[in-house]
C-alpha positions as CSV (number, residue, x, y, z in Angstrom):
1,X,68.3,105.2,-30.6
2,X,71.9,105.1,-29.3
3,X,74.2,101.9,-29.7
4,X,74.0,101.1,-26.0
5,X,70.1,100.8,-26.4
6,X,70.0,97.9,-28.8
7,X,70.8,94.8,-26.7
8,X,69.4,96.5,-23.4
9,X,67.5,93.7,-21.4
10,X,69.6,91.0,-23.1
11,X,72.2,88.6,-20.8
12,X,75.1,87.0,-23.1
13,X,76.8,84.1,-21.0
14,X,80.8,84.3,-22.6
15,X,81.9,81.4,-22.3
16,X,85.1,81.5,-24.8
17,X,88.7,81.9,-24.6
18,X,91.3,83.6,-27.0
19,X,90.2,86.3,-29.8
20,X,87.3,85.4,-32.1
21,X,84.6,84.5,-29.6
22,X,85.5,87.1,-27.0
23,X,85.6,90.2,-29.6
24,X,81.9,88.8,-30.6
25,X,80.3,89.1,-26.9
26,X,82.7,92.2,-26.8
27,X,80.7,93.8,-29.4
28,X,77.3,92.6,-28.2
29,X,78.4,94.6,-25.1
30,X,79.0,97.8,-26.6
31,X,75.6,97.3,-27.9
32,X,74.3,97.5,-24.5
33,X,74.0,93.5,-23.5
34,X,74.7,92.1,-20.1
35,X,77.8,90.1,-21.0
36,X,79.0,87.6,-18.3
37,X,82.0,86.4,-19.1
38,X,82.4,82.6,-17.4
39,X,86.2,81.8,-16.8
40,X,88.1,78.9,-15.4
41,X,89.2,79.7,-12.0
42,X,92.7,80.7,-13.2
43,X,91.0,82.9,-16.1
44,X,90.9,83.1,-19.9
45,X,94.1,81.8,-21.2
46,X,94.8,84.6,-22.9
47,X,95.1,86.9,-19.9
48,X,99.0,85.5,-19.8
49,X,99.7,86.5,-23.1
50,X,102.4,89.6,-23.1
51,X,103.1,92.3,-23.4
52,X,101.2,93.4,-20.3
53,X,99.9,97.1,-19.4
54,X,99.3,97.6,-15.4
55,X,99.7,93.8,-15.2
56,X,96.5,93.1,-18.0
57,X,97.5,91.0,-21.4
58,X,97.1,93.6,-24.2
59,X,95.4,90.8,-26.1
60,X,93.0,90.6,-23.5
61,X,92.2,94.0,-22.9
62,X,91.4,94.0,-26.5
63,X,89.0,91.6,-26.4
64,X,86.9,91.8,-23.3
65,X,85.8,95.4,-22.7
66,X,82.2,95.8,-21.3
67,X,81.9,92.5,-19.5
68,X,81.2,91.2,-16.0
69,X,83.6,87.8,-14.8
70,X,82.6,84.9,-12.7
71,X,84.9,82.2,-12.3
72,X,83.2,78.8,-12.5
73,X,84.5,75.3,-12.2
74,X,82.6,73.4,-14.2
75,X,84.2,70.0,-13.4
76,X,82.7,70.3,-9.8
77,X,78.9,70.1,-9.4
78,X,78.6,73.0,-7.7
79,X,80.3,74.9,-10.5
80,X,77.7,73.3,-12.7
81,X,74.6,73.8,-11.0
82,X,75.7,77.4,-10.6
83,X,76.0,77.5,-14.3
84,X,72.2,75.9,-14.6
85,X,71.3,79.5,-12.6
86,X,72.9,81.7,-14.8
87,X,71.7,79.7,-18.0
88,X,68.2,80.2,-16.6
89,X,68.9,84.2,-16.8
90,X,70.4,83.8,-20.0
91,X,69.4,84.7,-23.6
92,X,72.4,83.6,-25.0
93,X,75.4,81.8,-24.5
94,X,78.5,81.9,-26.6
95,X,81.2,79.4,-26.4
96,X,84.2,78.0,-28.1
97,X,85.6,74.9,-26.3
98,X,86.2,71.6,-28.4
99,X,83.2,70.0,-29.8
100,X,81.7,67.7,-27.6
101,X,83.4,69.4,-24.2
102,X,80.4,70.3,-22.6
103,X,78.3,67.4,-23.6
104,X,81.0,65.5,-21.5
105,X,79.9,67.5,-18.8
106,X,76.2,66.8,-19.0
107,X,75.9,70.6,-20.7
108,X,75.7,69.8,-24.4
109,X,73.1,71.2,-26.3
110,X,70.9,68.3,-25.9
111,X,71.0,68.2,-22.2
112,X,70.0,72.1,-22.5
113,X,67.6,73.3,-25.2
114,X,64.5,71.4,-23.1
115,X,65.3,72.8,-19.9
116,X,65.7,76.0,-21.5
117,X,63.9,76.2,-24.8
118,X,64.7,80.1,-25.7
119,X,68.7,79.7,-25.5
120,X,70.6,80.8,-28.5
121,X,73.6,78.7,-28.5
122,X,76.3,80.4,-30.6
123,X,79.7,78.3,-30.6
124,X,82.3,78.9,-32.3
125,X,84.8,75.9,-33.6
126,X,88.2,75.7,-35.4
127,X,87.1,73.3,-37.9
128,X,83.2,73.1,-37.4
129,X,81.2,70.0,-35.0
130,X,81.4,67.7,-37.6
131,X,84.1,65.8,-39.9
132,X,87.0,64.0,-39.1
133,X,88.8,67.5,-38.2
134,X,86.6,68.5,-35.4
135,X,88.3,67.7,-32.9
136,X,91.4,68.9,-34.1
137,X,93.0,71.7,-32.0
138,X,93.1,75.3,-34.0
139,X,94.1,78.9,-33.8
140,X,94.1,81.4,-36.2
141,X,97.7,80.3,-37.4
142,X,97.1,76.9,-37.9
143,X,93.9,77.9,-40.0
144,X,95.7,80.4,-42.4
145,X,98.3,77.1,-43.1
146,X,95.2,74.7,-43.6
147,X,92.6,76.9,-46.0
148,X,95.9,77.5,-47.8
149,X,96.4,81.4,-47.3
150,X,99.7,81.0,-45.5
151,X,100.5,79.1,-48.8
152,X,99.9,81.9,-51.1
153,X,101.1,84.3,-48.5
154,X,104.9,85.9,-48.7
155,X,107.5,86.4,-51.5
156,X,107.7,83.9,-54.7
157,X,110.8,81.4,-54.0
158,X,110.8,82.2,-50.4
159,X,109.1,79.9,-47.8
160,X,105.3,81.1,-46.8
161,X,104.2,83.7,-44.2
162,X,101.3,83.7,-41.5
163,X,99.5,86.8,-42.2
164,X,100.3,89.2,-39.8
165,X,97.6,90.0,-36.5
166,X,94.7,87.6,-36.0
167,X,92.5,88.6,-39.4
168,X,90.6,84.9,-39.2
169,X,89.9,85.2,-35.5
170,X,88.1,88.9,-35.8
171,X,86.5,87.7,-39.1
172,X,85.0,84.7,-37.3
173,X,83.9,87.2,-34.2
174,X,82.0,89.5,-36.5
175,X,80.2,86.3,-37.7
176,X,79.4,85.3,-34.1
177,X,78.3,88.8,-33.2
178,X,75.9,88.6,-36.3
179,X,74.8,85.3,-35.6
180,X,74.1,86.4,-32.1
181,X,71.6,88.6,-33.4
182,X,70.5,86.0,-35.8
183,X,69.5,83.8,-32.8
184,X,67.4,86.8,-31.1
185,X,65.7,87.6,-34.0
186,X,64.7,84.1,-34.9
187,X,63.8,83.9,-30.6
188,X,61.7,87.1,-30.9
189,X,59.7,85.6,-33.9
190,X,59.3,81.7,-33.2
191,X,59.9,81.6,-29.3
192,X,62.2,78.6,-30.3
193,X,66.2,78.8,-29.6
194,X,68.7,77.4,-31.7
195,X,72.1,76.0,-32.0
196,X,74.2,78.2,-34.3
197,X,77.8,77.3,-35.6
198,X,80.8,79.3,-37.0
199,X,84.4,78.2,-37.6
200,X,87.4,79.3,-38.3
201,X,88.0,77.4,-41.5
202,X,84.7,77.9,-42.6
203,X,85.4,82.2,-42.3
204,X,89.1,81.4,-43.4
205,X,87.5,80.2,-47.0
206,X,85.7,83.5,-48.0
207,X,89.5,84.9,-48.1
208,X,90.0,82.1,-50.5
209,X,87.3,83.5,-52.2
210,X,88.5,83.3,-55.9
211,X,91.7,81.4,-55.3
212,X,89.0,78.6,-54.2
213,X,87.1,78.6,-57.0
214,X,89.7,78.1,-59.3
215,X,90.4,75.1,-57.4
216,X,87.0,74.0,-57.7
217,X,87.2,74.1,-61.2
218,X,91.0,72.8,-61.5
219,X,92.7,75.4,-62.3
220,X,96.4,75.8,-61.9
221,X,97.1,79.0,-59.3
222,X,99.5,80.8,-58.7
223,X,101.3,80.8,-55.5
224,X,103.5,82.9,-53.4
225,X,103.0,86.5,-54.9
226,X,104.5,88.9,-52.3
227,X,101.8,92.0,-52.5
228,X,100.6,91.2,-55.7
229,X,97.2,88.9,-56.6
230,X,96.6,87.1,-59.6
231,X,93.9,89.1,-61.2
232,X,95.1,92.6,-61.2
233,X,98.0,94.7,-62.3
234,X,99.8,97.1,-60.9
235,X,99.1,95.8,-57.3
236,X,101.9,95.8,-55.3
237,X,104.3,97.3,-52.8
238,X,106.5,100.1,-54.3
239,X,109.2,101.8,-52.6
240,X,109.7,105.3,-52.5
241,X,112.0,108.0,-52.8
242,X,112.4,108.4,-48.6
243,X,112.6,104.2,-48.4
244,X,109.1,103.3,-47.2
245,X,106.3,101.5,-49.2
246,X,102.9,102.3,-50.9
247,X,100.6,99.9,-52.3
248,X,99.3,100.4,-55.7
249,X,96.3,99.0,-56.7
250,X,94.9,100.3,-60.1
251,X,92.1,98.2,-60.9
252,X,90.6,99.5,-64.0
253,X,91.2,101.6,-67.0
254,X,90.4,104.9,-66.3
255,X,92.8,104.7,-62.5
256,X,95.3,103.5,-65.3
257,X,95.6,106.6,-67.6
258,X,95.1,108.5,-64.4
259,X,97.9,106.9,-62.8
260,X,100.5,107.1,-65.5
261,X,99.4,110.7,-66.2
262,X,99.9,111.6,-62.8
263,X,103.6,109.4,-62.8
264,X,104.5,111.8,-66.0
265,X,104.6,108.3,-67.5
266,X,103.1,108.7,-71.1
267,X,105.2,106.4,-72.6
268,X,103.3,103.7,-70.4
269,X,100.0,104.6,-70.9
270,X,100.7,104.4,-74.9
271,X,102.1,101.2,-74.6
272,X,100.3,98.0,-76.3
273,X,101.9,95.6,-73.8
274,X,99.9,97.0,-70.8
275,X,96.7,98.4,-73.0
276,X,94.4,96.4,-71.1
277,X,94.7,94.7,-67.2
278,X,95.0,91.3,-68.6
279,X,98.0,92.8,-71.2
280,X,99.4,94.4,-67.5
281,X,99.1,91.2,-65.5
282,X,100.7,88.8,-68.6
283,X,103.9,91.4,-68.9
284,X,104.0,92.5,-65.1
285,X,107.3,91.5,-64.9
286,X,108.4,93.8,-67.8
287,X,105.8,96.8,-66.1
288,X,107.3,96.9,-62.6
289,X,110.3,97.8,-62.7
290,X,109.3,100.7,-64.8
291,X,106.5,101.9,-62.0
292,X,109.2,101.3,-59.6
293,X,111.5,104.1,-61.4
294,X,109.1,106.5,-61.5
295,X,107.7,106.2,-57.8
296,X,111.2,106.8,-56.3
297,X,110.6,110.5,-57.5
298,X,108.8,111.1,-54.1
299,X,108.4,110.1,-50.5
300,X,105.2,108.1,-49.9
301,X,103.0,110.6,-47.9
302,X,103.5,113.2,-51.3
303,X,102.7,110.2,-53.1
304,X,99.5,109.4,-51.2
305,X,98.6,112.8,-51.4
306,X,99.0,113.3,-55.0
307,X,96.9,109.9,-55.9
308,X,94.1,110.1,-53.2
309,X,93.5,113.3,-54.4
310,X,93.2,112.6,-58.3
311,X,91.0,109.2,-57.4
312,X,93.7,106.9,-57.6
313,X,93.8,104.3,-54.9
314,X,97.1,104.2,-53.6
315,X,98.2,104.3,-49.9
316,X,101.2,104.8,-47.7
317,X,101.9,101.6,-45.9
318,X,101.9,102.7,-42.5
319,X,103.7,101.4,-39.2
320,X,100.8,100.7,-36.2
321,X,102.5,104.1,-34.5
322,X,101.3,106.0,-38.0
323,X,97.9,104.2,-37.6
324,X,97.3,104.5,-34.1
325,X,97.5,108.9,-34.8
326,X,95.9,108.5,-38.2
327,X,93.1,111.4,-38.2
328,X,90.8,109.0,-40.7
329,X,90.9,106.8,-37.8
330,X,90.2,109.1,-34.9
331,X,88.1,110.9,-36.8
332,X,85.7,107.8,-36.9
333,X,86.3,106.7,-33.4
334,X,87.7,103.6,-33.6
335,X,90.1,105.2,-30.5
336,X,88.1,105.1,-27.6
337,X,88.9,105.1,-23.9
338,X,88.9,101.8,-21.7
339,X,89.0,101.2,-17.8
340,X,91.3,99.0,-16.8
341,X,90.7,96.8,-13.5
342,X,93.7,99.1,-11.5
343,X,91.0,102.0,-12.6
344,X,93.2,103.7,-14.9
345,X,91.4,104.7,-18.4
346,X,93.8,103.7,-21.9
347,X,93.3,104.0,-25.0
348,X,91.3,101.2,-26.5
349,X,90.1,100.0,-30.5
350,X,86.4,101.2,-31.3
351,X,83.2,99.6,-32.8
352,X,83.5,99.0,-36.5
353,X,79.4,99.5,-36.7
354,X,78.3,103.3,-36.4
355,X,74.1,104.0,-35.8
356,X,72.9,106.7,-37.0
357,X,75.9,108.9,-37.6
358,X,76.5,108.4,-33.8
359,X,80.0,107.7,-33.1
360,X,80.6,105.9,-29.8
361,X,82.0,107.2,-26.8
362,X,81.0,105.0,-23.8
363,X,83.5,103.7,-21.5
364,X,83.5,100.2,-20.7
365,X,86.2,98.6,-18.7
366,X,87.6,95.3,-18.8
367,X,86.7,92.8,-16.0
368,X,89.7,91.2,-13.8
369,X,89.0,87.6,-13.3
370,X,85.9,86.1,-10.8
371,X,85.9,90.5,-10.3
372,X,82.3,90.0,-10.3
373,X,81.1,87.3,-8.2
374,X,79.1,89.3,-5.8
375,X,77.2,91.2,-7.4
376,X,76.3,88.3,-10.3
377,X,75.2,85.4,-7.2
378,X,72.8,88.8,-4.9
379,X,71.1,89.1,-8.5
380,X,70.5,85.0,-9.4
381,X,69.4,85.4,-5.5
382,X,66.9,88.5,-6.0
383,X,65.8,86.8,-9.0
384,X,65.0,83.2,-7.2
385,X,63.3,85.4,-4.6
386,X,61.1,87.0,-7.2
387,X,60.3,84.1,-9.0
388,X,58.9,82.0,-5.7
């Protein structure tokens, strides 16, 4: 069986906005579902983000591969009882609106699961349907400053930094996508759907992972680190001999006396002050200027080289241009080929799930808004005309 095979005969209404929901029915899609996105009439939000290629947000070319668009007004009935058709196709439906938008609308979970009792409902929150948050507004950003990551994020005396990209949207969208096929499996065995949550915060915790539970048992943490954590030394940005960065991370004892062996730095492996990793995290102050001496010898890539080869985790931090021609990376498709609405095919992020040793290669192109509307209405009309 071939990815596209897995979710064939399976119709995913998308009705989100932004990053985390749409990379969820985007992955559902390269698993071979019918994905309908539903958009306002102007579009997904996110289509006016820049920078732009042949007029298409990047960000939303990113997110929305393999889908179909029909552009619905929900605030008219008309828009609505369209909607009602397509639910009635429908296996699932996926959105991320404020909690309690579509019950406003008469399309809240409780107006639906009777009229259609084998709908999954995946929806995706910022701060989950209930508490006095939920109706908070929240992106990615605003997450990171809340679960407290932007607070332990950036250099120590300096004010905190967002972490770079959108890492709690895409870790909420894989959620979604697995609770998607949470909600079919559970549909398959009981014939009963289900409302299934994720948030934001609630995905942002697990990064908190032990920094939380410290918390929970009232500890005193530390804070801003730069590159370094709390529980392990060395880890941290070095820089090299040609001015650019690796990350050391040696994590046990063993990557230690291989590290300092391969450094030519015997006098540190035979020092009692770092002996052991807790030793090296109580004097890291007094250990990293000494690694920092020694990495200067070479550039980053020789550096790389020399540990990866020896076992040693330690990696060139790379610049996206370095990643986007990094042969790891192509190697394991995650560059495959999109179609844009103009027609022209780009270069597009792959599917983080292989089957089988199978590596990927459809292409699926990204929907312009309403694109769609034709084709979706002649099959809800072949489908009525059936069903009479």
């Amino acid at each position: 069986m071939d990815m596209s095979a897995i979710l064939q005969g399976v119709r995913i209404l998308d009705c989100t906005r932004n990053i985390a929901g749409p990379v969820s029915t985007m992955l559902a899609a390269e698993m071979g579902a019918d994905v309908i996105k539903v958009e306002p009439p102007g579009g997904d939000e996110m289509r006016q983000w820049p920078p732009f290629v042949d007029g298409e947000s990047v960000y939303f070319v990113s997110c929305n591969r393999g889908k179909r668009s029909i552009a619905i007004d929900f605030k008219s009935a008309e828009g609505r009882q369209l909607f009602h058709r397509l639910l009635a196709t429908a296996d699932v439906m996926v959105e991320n609106y404020r909690p309690g938008t579509h019950e406003k609308m008469g399309l809240g979970w409780a107006n639906l699961k009777d009229a259609h009792p084998k709908l999954v409902w995946v929806t995706v929150t910022g701060y989950g349907r209930s508490g006095p948050r939920a109706q908070a507004p929240a992106y990615d950003s605003m997450i990171q400053a809340y679960t407290g990551i932007m607070g332990i994020t950036g250099e120590a005396g300096r004010p905190p930094v967002r972490c770079a990209g959108s890492p709690i949207d895409i870790a909420t969208a894989y959620l979604a996508w697995g609770t998607i096929m949470t909600g079919l499996r559970s549909v398959a065995q009981t014939g009963r759907g289900m409302l299934l949550e994720v948030s934001l915060m609630e995905s942002a915790l697990g990064f908190m992972h032990a920094y939380f539970q410290g918390a929970l048992v009232g500890m005193t943490l530390p804070a801003r680190m730069g590159s370094e954590t709390m529980g392990i030394y060395p880890l941290g940005a070095f820089e090299t001999g040609n001015g650019e960065y690796c990350l050391v991370q040696v994590s046990n004892e063993h990557q230690w006396k291989r590290f300092c062996d391969l450094l030519g730095a015997a006098e540190l492996a035979g020092d009692p002050r770092f002996a052991s990793n807790p030793l090296r995290v109580t004097n890291r102050d007094a250990l990293r200027p000494l690694i920092q001496d020694y990495l200067r010898a070479r550039t980053a890539q020789e550096w790389e080289k020399v540990f990866t080869a020896a076992g040693v985790p330690v990696a060139h931090v790379r610049g996206m241009n370095d990643v986007a021609a990094d042969e790891q990376i192509i190697a394991r498709n995650m560059v495959k080929p999109t179609r844009l609405p103009s027609g022209r095919e780009i270069p597009t992020w792959g599917v983080p799930v292989k089957i089988n040793e199978q590596l990927e290669s459809r292409t699926l192109a990204v929907p312009g808004v309403d694109q769609h509307r034709g084709e979706i209405l002649a099959e809800l009309e072949r489908l009525a005309g059936k069903s009479q």
